[in-house]
C-alpha positions as CSV (number, residue, x, y, z in Angstrom):
1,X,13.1,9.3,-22.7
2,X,13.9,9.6,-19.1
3,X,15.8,6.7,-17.1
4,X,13.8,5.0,-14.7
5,X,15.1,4.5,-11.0
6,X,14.2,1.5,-9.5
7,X,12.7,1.5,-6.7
8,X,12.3,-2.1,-4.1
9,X,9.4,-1.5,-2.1
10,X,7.1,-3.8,0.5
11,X,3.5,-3.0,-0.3
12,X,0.8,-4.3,2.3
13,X,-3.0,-6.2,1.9
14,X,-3.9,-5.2,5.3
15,X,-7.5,-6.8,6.1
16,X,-9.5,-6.0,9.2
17,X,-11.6,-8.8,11.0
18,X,-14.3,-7.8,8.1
19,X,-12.0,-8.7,5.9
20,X,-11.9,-5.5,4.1
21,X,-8.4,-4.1,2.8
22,X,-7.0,-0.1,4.0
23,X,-6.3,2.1,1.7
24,X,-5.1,5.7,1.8
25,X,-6.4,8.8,-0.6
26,X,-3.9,10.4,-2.1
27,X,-4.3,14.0,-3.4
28,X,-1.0,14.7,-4.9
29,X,-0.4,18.7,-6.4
30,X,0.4,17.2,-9.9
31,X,-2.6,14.7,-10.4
32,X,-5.9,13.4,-9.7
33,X,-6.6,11.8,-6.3
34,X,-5.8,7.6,-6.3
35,X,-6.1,5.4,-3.3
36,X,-3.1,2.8,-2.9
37,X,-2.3,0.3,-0.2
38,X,0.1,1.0,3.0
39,X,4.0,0.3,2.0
40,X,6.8,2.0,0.1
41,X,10.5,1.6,-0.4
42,X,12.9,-0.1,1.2
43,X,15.7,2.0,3.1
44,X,19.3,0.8,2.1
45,X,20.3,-2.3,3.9
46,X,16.7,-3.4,4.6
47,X,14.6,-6.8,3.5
48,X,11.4,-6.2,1.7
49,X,9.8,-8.3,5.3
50,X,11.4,-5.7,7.4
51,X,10.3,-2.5,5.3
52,X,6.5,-4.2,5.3
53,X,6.8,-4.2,9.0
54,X,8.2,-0.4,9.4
55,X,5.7,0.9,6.7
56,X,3.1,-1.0,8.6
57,X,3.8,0.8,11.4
58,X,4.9,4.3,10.4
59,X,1.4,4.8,8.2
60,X,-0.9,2.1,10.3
61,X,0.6,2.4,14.2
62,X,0.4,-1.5,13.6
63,X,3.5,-3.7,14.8
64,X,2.1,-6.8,13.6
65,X,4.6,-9.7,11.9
66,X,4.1,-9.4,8.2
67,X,4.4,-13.0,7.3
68,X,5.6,-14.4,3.9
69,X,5.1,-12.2,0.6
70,X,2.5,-13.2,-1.5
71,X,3.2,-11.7,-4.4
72,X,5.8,-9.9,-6.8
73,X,5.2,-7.8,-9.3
74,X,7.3,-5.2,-11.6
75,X,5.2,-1.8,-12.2
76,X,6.4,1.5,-14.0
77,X,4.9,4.9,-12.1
78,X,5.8,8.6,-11.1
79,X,6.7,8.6,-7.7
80,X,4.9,11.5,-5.3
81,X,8.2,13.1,-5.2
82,X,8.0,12.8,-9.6
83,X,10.6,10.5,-10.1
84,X,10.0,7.9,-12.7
85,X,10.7,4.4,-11.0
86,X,10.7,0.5,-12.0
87,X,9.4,-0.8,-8.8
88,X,9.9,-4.3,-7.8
89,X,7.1,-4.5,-5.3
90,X,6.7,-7.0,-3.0
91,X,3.0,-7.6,-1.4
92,X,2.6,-9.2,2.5
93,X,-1.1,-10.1,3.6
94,X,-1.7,-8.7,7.3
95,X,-4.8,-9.4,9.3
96,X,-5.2,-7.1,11.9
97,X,-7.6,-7.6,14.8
98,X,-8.9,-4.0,15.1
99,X,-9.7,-1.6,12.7
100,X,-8.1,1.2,14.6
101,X,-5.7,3.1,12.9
102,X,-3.1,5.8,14.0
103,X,-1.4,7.9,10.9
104,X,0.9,9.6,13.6
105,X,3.9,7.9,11.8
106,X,3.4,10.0,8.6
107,X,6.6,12.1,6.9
108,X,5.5,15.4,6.6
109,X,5.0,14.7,2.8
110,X,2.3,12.1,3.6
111,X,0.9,14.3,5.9
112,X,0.3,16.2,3.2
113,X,-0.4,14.2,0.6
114,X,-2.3,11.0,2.4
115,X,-5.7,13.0,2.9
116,X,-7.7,10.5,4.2
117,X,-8.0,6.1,4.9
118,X,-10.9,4.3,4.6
119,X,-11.4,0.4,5.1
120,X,-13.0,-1.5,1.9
121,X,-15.0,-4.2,1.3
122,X,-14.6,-5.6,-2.1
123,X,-17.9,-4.4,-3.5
124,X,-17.3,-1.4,-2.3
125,X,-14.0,-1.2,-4.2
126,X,-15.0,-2.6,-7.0
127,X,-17.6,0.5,-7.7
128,X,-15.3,2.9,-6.3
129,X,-15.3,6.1,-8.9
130,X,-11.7,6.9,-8.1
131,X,-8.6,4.8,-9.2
132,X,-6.9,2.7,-7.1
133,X,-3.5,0.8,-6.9
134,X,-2.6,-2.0,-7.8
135,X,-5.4,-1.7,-10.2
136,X,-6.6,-5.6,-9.8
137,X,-6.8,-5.0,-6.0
138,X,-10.1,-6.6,-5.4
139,X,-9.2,-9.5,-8.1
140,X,-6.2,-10.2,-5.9
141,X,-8.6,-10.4,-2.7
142,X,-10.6,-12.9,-4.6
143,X,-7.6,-14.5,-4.9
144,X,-6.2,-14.4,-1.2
145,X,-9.4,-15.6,0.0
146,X,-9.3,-19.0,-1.9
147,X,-5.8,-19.4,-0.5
148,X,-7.0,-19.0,3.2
């Protein structure tokens, strides 16, 4: 069995003023295509807020305050790169004002990988054909919305 790395990572609800959530397509060489939300890893030395807020604005263009994590959850996955991970993934709701979006932040591997975003409303999500990540995405805007 191959050791898993861990991996701390800031991943990002980021709702338009229709309340519906980005998500970007990925089309990876080694699998089928998944949608997941904006974040990733924290680089060393950083706090899972400040890694929300750079992710937000490398794969968004957004520099918007992330505000307090709302959730924490523990997930085992094969990154892009295929390194098996234990990521401890924090999640920060952002409500943007626009739904205008600039990916001119993106690594060259996301360039490559990150094929398209789309904005989603829950129904929309919830029928969706292709998986998505995390899986109870639209269960967990149920939930934000009966916080707010």
């Amino acid at each position: 069995m191959t050791a898993r790395a861990a991996r701390p990572a800031a991943r990002i609800l980021l709702l338009d003023p229709d309340d519906r959530v980005l998500l970007f397509r990925f089309n990876p060489d080694d699998r089928p295509p998944f949608w997941c939300t904006p974040g990733g890893a924290l680089d060393p030395g950083e706090s899972y807020c400040q890694a929300a807020r750079r992710e937000l604005r490398e794969e968004t263009g957004l520099d918007l305050d992330c505000g307090p994590e709302i959730l924490q959850r523990t997930v085992d996955f094969v990154t892009i790169e295929g390194v098996p991970v234990t990521a401890d993934e924090r999640y920060f709701l952002i409500r943007s004002e626009s739904a205008d979006i600039d990916t001119g932040g993106h690594t060259a591997l996301e360039q490559r990988v990150m094929t398209r975003w789309r904005w989603f409303d829950r129904a929309t999500l919830r029928a969706l054909d292709e998986p998505y990540f995390p899986e109870d995405l639209a269960a967990l805007l149920d939930r934000v919305e009966a916080m707010t």
